[in-house]
N, C-alpha and C positions, 0 to 999 in steps of 0.2 A: 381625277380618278382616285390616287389614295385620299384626297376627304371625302369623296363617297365611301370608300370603303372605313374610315374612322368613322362616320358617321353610321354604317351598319353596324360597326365594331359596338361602339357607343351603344346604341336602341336595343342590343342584346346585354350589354352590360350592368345596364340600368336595373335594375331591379335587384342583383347583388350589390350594386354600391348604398341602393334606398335600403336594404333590409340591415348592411351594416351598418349604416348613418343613422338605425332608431337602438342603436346598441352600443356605438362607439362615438370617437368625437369626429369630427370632419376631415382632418389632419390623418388618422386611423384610417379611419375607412377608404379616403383616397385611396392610401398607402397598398391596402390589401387587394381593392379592384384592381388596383394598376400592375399591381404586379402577378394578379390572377392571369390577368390580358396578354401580359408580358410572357410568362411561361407558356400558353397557349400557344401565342405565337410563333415562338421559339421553338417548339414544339414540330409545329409545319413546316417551317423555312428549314430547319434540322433537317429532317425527317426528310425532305424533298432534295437538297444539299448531298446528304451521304448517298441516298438510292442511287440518282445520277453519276457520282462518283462511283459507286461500286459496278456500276454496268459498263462504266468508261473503261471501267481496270478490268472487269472481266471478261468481256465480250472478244478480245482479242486471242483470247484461247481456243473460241468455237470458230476459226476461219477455215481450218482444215476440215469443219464439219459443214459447214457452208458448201466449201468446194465441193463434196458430197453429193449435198442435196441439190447442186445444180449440173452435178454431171449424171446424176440420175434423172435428172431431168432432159437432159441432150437424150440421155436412152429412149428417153419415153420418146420422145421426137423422130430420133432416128430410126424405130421402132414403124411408124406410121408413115416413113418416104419422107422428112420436113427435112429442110436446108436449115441448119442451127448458125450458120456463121454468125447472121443478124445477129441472132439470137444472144449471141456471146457478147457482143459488143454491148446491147444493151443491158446485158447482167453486169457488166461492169462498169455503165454508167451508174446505176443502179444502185451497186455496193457501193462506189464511191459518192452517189448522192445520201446515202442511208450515212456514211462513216461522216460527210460534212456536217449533216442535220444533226446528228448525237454532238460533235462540237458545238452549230449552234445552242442546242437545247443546253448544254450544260452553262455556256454564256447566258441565256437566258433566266437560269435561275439564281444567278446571280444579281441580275438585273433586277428581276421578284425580291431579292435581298434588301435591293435599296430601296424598290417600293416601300417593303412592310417598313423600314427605318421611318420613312418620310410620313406614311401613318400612325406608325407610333407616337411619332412625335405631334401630329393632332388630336390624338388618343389624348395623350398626357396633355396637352391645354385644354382640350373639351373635356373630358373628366375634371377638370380642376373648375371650368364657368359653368358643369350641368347644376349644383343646386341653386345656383341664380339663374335658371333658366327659363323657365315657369313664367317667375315672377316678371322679367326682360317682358316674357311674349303678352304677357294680360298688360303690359303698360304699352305697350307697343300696338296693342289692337284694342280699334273702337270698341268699343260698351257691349254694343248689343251683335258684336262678331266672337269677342271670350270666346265663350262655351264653344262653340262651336268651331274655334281655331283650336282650342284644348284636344277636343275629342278628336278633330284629326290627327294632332299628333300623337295619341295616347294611339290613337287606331293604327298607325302605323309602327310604332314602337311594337303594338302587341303582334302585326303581322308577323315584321321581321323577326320578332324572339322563336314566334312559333313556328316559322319556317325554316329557320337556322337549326331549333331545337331537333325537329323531325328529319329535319339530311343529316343532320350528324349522324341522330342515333341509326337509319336507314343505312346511309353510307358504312358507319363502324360493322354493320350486322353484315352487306356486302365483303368488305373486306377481311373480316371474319373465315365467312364461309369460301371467298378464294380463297386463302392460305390455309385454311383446311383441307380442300380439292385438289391443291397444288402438290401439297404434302404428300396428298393420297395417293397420289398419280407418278411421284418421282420428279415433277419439272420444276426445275433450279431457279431460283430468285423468286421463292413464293410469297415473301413478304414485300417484296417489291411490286409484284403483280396486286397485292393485295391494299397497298398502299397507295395505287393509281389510282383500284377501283376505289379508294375512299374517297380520294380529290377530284377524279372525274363525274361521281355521283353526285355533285353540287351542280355541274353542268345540266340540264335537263338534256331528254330526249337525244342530243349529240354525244354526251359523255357515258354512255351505254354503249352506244357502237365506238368510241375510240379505246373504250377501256377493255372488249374484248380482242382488238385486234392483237396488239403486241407479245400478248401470251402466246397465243394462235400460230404464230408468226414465229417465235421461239421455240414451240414446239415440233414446229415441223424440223427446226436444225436441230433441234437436239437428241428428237425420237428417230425421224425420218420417218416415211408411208403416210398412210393415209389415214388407220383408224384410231389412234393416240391424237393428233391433231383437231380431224373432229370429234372427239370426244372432248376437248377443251373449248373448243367455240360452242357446243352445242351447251355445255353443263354452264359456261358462267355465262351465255345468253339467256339462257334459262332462270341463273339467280338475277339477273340484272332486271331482265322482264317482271318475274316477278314478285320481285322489292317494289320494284317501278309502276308497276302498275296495280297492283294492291296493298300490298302493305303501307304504300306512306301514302295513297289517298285514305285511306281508311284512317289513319293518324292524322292528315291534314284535315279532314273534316270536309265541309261544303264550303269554308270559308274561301272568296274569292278565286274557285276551283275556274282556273282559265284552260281554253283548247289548248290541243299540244300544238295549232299551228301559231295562236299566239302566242304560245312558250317558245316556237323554233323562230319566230321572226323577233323575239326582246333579245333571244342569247344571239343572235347572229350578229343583230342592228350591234350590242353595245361589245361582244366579241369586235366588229368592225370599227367600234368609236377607241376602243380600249383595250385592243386583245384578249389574254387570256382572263385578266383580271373582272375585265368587261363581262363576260361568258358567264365568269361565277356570279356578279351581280347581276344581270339579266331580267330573274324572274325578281327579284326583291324591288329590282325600279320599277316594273311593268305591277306591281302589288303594290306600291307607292303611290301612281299613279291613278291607279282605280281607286284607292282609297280617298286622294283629294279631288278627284273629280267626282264620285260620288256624293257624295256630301255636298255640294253647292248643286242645284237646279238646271243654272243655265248649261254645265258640263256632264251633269248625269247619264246625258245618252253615249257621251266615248265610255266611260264606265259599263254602261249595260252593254256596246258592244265588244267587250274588251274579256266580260266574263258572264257565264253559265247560275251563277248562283244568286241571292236575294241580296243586293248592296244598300238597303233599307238601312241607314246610320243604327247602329247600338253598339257604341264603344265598348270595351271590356270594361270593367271596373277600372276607376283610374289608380294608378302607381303615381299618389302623392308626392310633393317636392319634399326631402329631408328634412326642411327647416317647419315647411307643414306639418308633417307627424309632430315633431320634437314638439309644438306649439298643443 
């Protein structure tokens, strides 16, 4: 799993280390990619690290508000003739499954910590063999296969850039407009709420409905009633829908535009092979895929059944090796 993930990292990389390598020396330009990568990285694992931390440390101040909104909740019950004793017990398995799972998740990104290390550290040896890379695969493949080993890999390098590129900027415009909303409305940790929906927007179809739960679900403890609540599930279902559904296909284009139920069966399958990590690569393998089965004859029909749009081979323009330009 992290060398598929350096190897995403990598195929998006590429093209800022070729555009320095026709301006600087090799030694350079490494230097600046790598540490491009680096700060990005740092960046997320940061960013995911303090959120978790600040909700660990603050959430314990909203228990008297909790007890609140579940003794308003016996009201309501008692209200309509219902026995709440059950009731009670399972509100407190409940909170105490909710207070375990905030430990786990915070272990867990920790554990994301040593991932991205262990990527990195494929990062920094595949950036150091990409501009002999090229030249490895033409000696490595027969004569009359080149070109056409070339063009899938350029075709998937240019998938993955374009794919990455469009949920960033989709994702950042989502988590934008939560902590605008959030702000709007009064509900506390809006940069948190806003920085899920950035990391859960990479997930497809799934990280829509996980990324408006937790707001939703804070809001009821901290407003209490009913119409501040839905008024938060309804506004960021509404930005998530539609981001999700129009804005980033309209940016995506037609290129290898897959069903959403092959999108919910690639996040789930490699969610299953690799957890979280899995989930976010998901669509980028199931686009890998179509891509080299396309391109050969005898695989071409898992390709046509896999996606909606024309997989007729036409590489992008290729993203020359460094030492190629320089020449």
């Amino acid at each position: 799993m992290p060398l598929a993930l350096a190897i995403f990292v990598l195929f998006i990389a590429w093209p800022l280390y070729a555009w320095l390598r026709r301006r600087l020396v090799h030694l350079l330009a490494y230097g600046l990619t790598l540490l491009t990568i680096l700060v990005v990285l740092s960046v997320f694992v940061y960013g995911l690290v303090i959120s978790v931390q600040v909700l660990a440390d603050e959430l314990p101040r909203y228990t008297n508000r909790v007890t609140a909104v579940v003794h308003s909740g016996y009201a309501w019950f008692h209200h309509f003739g219902l026995d709440v004793t059950r009731l009670d017990e399972l509100v407190r398995q409940l909170l105490g499954r909710i207070s375990a799972a905030a430990s786990a998740l915070l272990g867990s990104v920790y554990t994301v910590s040593e991932t991205a290390l262990i990527t990195v550290a494929y990062v920094i040896m595949g950036l150091w063999e990409a501009p002999r890379f090229f030249n490895r695969l033409q000696r490595a493949t027969p004569e009359s296969e080149v070109q056409k080993v070339l063009d899938v890999t350029r075709s998937m390098m240019y998938q993955y850039r374009r794919y990455a590129l469009v949920r960033t900027f989709t994702s950042a415009l989502i988590a934008l407009l939560t902590i605008v909303f959030c702000f709007g409305v009064g509900l506390d940790f809006a940069l948190i709420w806003g920085l899920l929906g950035f990391l859960l927007n990479y997930v497809p179809v799934i990280g829509a409905v996980i990324a408006v739960v937790p707001p939703t679900l804070f809001a009821v403890i901290q407003f209490g009633g009913v119409t501040l609540p839905l008024t938060v599930l309804l506004t960021l279902s509404v930005i998530h829908f539609s981001i999700g559904n129009y804005v980033d296909p309209e940016l995506q284009g037609q290129q290898l535009s897959m069903s959403p139920l092959v999108i919910l069966l690639s996040v789930l399958f490699w969610g299953w092979m690799w957890g979280v990590p899995g989930a976010f690569l998901g669509v980028p393998l199931m686009a890998a895929l179509i891509v080299v089965t396309g391109h050969y004859e005898p695989t071409r029909w898992i390709a046509l059944l896999l996606t909606d749009s024309d997989i007729t081979p036409r590489p992008p323009p290729p993203t020359p090796a460094p030492e190629q330009e320089k020449q």
